[in-house]
C-alpha positions as a Markdown table, in Angstrom:
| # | Residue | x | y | z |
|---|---|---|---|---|
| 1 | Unk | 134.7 | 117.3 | 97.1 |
| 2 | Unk | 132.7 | 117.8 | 100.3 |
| 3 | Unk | 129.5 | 119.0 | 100.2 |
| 4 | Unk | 128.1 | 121.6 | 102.8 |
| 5 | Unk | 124.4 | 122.3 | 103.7 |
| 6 | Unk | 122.9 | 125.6 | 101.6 |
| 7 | Unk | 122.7 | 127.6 | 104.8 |
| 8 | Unk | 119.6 | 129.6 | 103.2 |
| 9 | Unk | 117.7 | 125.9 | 103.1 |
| 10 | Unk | 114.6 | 125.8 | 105.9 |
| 11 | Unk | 112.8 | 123.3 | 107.9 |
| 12 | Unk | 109.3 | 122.1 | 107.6 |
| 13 | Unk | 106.8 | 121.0 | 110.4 |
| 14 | Unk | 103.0 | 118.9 | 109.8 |
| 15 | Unk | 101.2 | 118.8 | 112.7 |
| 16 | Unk | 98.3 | 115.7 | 112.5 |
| 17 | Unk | 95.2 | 117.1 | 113.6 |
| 18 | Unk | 94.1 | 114.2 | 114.4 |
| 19 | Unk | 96.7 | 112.9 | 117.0 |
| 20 | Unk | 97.2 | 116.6 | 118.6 |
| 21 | Unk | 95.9 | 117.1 | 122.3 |
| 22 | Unk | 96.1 | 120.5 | 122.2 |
| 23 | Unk | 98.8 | 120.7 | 125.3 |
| 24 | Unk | 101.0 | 123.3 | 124.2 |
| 25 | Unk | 104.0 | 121.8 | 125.0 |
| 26 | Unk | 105.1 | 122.5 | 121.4 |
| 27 | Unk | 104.1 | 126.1 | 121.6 |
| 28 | Unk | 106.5 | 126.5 | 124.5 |
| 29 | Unk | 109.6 | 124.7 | 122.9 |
| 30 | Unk | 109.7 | 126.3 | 119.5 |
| 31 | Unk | 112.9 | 128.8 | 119.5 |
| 32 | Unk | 111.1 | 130.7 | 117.0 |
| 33 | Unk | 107.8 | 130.9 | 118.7 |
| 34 | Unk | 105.8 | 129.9 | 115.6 |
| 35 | Unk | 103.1 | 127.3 | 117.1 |
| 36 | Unk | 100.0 | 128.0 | 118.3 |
| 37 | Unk | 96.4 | 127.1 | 119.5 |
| 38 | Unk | 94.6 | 127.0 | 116.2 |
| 39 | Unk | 90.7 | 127.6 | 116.5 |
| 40 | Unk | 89.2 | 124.3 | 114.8 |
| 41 | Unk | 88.8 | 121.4 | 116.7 |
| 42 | Unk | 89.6 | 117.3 | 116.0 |
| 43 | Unk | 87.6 | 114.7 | 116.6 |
| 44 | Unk | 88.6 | 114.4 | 119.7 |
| 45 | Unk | 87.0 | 118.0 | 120.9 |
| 46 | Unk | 90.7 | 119.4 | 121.4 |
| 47 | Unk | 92.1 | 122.6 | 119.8 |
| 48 | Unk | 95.0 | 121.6 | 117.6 |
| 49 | Unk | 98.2 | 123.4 | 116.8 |
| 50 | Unk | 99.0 | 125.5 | 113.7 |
| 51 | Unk | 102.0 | 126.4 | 112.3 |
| 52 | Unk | 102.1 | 130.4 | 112.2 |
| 53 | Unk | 105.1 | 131.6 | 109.6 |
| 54 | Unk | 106.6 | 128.2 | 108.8 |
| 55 | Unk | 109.0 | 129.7 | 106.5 |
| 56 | Unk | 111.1 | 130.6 | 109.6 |
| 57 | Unk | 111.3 | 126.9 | 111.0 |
| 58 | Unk | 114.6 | 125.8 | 111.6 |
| 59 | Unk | 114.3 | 122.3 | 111.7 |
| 60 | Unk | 115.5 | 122.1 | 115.4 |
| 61 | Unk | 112.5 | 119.3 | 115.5 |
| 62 | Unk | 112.3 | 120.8 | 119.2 |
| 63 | Unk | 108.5 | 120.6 | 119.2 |
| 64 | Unk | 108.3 | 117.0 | 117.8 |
| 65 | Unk | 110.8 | 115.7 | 120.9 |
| 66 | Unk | 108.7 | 117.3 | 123.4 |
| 67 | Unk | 104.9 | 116.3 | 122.0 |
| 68 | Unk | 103.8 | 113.4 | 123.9 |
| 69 | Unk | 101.7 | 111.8 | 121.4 |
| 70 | Unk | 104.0 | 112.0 | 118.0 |
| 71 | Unk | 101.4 | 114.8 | 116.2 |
| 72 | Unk | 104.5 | 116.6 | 114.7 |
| 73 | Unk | 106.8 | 115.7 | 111.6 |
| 74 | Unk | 110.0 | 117.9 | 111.3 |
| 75 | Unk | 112.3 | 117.7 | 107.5 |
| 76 | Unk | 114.9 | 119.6 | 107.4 |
């Protein structure tokens, strides 16, 4: 028997605080367009990004490929 992925399952994305810059290059690869600036800042004196309506991640992990300093974690 071969088994097929439950096409209702979602992905899931943790951004670290502490090792987001706050460039946006996440905001502009997410398909779904749900990353953005948050308004607390690390300990670094950068803006981090949130995840805004994480139940509609896909799991594409397109914003983990394109962050430049491994902040995000993508499971599908």
């Amino acid at each position: 028997m071969v088994k097929t992925k439950d096409k209702t399952a979602k992905g899931r994305i943790k951004i670290n605080p502490e090792l987001c810059k706050g460039c946006m290059l996440c905001t502009r690869a997410c398909p779904k367009g749900i990353i953005r600036r948050g308004d607390v800042f690390n300990c670094k004196g950068y803006y981090v990004m949130v995840c805004n309506g994480c139940e509609r991640c896909t799991g594409c992990a397109m914003c983990a490929q394109v962050c430049p300093d491994a902040a995000i974690e993508v499971w599908k």
